[in-house]
C-alpha positions, 0 to 999 in steps of 0.5 A: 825662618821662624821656628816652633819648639818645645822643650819639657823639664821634670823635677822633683822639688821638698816643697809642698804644692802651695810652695811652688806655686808661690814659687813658679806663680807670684811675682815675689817668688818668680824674683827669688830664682827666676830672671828680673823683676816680676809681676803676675796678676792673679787671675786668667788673662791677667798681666805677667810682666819682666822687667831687665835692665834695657828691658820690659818683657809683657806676658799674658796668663793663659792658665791660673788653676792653684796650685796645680797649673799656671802658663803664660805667654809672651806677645808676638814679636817679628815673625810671631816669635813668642814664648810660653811657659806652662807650670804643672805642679802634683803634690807627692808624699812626704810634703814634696812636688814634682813640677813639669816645666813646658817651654814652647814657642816659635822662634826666629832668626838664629833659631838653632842658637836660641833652641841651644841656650834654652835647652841647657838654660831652662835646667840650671833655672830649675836647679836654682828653684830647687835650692830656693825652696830647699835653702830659703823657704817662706823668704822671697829674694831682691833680683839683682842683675849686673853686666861685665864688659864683654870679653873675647870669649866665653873662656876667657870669661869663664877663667876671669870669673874663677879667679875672682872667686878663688876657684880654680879650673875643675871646679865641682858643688861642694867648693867652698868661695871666699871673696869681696864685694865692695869691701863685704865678705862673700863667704858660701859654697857652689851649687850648681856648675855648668863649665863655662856658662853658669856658676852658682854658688850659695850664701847665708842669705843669697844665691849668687848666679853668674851667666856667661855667653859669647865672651859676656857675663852678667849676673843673676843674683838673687838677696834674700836681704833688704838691700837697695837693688840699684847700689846692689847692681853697682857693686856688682857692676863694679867688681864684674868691670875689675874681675874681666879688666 
C-alpha cells in the first residue's frame, strides 16, 4: 500500500550561498557528489533529469528562487509513488550556509525498507556535499558509477571491501588507504564510515564512494579529473568483479 513520508536534514556547509547553489541546483554540480549524471534547466517547470546506468530518472523543477530555494519532483510511478526534493539555502556569517534538505513523497510496495535507506542514505549524500564544497570548491566532478557482482550478504560485502583497500574491521575518518586500480595508485583517507553500507574516502582529486545493500556493492565516485567515464567505470568494474571473487 502506498505510503507518504517526509524526511528533513540540516547542516551546516563553508560554503557561501551562491556555492551551494550551484552545488544542489546545477547539473555539473549535483554530478560532484549527488548520484549519475545530471541536468537541470534552469528555470520553474524546467527539465531535472538523472541518468544511471539501466537508468534515466525525468523530474520536474517545482521552485527556482537563486540561491535561496530550489525543488524538484519525480512523475508518478505505480501507485503515484513519487519523490521531491526541496533545497532551502540561508547565508550565514563568515562566508558559510546552512542548507535544509526536504525529502518527501509517497512511497510504494515495501515502503518501510525504502523509508529506512532514505533515512540513513539521505545524510551520508550530505556529508559528501559537505567535503565537496570544503575539499573541491570551484571544480566540479565526472560521476562514476560501477557495480560488483552480488554478494551472499551485506557482511560479506563489506569485509571484501575492506580488504581490498587495506583496512581492516574497526575502520574510523581518518584512516589512511593504499590500493590499485587498473595498475594506478589510489592513495587518500576516509571520510565518512557507515559499517557496512558506505565507505567514503578522499583522494587528491577524488571522492571515492562505495554503497552496499543487500549483499550488492557499487560505486559512487565522483573524479574531479578529465577521464573517460565509460573506461572509468570499467576499471572499476573490473576491480569490484576481482575484490568480491
Amino acid at each position: 500500500m502506498p505510503h507518504e513520508f517526509e524526511l528533513t536534514h540540516d547542516i551546516d556547509l563553508q560554503a557561501t550561498p551562491e556555492q551551494v547553489w550551484a552545488a544542489v541546483a546545477t547539473g555539473p554540480g549535483i554530478d560532484s557528489w549527488f548520484m549519475g549524471r545530471n541536468q537541470v534547466e534552469p528555470r520553474e517547470g524546467g527539465a531535472a533529469n538523472m541518468e544511471l546506468p539501466g537508468f534515466t530518472g525525468e523530474s520536474t523543477v517545482t521552485a527556482w528562487d537563486p540561491p535561496r530555494r530550489f525543488a524538484y519532483r519525480t512523475a508518478p510511478g505505480e501507485e503515484g509513488a513519487f519523490m521531491a526534493f526541496e533545497y532551502l539555502i540561508e547565508g550565514r556569517d563568515g562566508g558559510s550556509s546552512t542548507l535544509r534538505m526536504v525529502h518527501s513523497g509517497i512511497l510504494g510496495g515495501d515502503w518501510e525498507s525504502q523509508y529506512d535507506a532514505l533515512r540513513k542514505g539521505n545524510p551520508l549524500y550530505l556529508r559528501t556535499l559537505a567535503q565537496y564544497l570544503l575539499h573541491f570548491p570551484g571544480r566540479t566532478a565526472v560521476p562514476v558509477t560501477a557495480f560488483g557482482p552480488p554478494q551472499d550478504g551485506e557482511e560479506q560485502a563489506w569485509s571484501a571491501l575492506l580488504r581490498a583497500v587495506g583496512l581492516t574491521d574497526g575502520v574510523a575518518e581518518g584512516d589512511k588507504v593504499h590500493f590499485t586500480v587498473a595498475g594506478q595508485a589510489v592513495d587518500g583517507v576516509v571520510d565518512t564510515v557507515s559499517e557496512p553500507g558506505f565507505l567514503g574516502m578522499r583522494t587528491d582529486d577524488a571522492l571515492l564512494r562505495f554503497v552496499g545493500g543487500g549483499g550488492m556493492l557499487l560505486t559512487g565516485h565522483h573524479v574531479f579529473a578529465d577521464i573517460d567515464p565509460a573506461a572509468a567505470e570499467q576499471a572499476w568494474g573490473a576491480w569490484l568483479a576481482a575484490a568480491l571473487a
